[in-house]
C-alpha positions as CSV (number, residue, x, y, z in Angstrom):
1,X,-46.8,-10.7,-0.5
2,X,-45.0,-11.4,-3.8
3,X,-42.0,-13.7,-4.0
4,X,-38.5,-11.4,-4.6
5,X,-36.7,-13.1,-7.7
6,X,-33.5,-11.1,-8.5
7,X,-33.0,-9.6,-11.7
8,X,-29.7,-10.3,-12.4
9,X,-27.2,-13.5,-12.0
10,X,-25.5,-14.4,-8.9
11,X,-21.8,-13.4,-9.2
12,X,-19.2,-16.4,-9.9
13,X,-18.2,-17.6,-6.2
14,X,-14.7,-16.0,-5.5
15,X,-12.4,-19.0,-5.1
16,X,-9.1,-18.4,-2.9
17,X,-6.8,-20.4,-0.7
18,X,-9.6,-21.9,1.4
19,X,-7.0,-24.1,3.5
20,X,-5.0,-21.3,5.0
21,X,-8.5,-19.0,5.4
22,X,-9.9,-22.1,7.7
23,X,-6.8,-22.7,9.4
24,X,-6.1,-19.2,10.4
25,X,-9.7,-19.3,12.1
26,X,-9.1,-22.6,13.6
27,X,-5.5,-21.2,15.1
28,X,-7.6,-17.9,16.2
29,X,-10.2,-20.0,18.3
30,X,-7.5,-22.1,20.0
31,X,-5.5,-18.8,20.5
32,X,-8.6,-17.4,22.2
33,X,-9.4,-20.5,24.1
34,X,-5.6,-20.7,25.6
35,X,-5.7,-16.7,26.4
36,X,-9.3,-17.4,28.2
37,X,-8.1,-20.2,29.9
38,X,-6.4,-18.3,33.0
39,X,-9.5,-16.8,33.7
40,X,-12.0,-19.7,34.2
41,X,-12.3,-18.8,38.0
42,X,-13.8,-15.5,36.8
43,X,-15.9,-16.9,34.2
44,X,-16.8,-18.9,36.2
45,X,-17.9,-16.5,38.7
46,X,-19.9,-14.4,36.8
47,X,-21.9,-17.2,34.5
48,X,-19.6,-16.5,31.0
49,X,-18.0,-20.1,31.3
50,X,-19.5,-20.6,28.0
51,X,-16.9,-18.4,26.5
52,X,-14.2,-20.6,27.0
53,X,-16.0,-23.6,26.0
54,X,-17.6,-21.6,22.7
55,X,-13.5,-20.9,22.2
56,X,-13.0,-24.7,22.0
57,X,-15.7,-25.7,20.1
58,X,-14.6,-23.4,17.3
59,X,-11.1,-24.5,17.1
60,X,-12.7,-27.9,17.4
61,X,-14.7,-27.1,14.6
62,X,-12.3,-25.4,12.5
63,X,-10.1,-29.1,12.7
64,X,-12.8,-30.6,11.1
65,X,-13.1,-27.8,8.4
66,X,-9.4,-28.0,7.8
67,X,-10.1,-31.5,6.8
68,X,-12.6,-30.8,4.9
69,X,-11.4,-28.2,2.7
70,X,-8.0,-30.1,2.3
71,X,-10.0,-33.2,1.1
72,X,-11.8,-31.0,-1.4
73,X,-9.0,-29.4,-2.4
74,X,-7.9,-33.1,-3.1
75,X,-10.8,-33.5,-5.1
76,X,-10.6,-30.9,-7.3
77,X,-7.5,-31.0,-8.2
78,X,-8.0,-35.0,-8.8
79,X,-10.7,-34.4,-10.8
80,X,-9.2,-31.8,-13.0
81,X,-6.1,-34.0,-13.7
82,X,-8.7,-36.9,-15.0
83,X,-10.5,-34.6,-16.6
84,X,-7.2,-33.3,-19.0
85,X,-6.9,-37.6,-19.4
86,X,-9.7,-37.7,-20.6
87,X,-9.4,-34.8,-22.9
88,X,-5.7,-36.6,-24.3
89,X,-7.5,-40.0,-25.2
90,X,-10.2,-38.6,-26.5
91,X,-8.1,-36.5,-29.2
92,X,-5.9,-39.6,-29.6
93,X,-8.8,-41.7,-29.6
């Protein structure tokens, strides 16, 4: 079997608010976690308690996301602002 190589380039990744994408999927897991949450005797009874907790785990994990994208948002924008600094010295330079 021959390797697949693609034969054309990848599309530029589409860049859009990342923050509020992540944090409406965090609030959506947390929201799904609370609306489960009356129900544990049932999932519990019937062996889906690992809904609930699968709920949790993904709001738990969307937290850490949230961090994550803010702090590379951060970054960026950091990086961009030395970047035009160093672009002014170098044409005053």
């Amino acid at each position: 079997m021959t390797k697949w190589t693609p034969k054309h380039e990848a599309p530029a990744p589409l860049e859009g608010n990342v923050v509020a994408t992540i944090t409406g999927g965090t609030i959506a897991w947390f929201v799904l976690f609370l609306v489960q949450l009356p129900f544990y005797g049932w999932f519990h009874e019937h062996g889906h308690l690992w809904w609930l907790w699968t709920c949790l785990a993904g709001g738990g994990l969307g937290l850490l996301g949230v961090w994550y994208v803010r702090a590379r948002d951060a970054a960026i924008r950091r990086d961009a602002r030395n970047g035009d600094a160093r672009t002014a010295d170098a044409r005053n330079g």
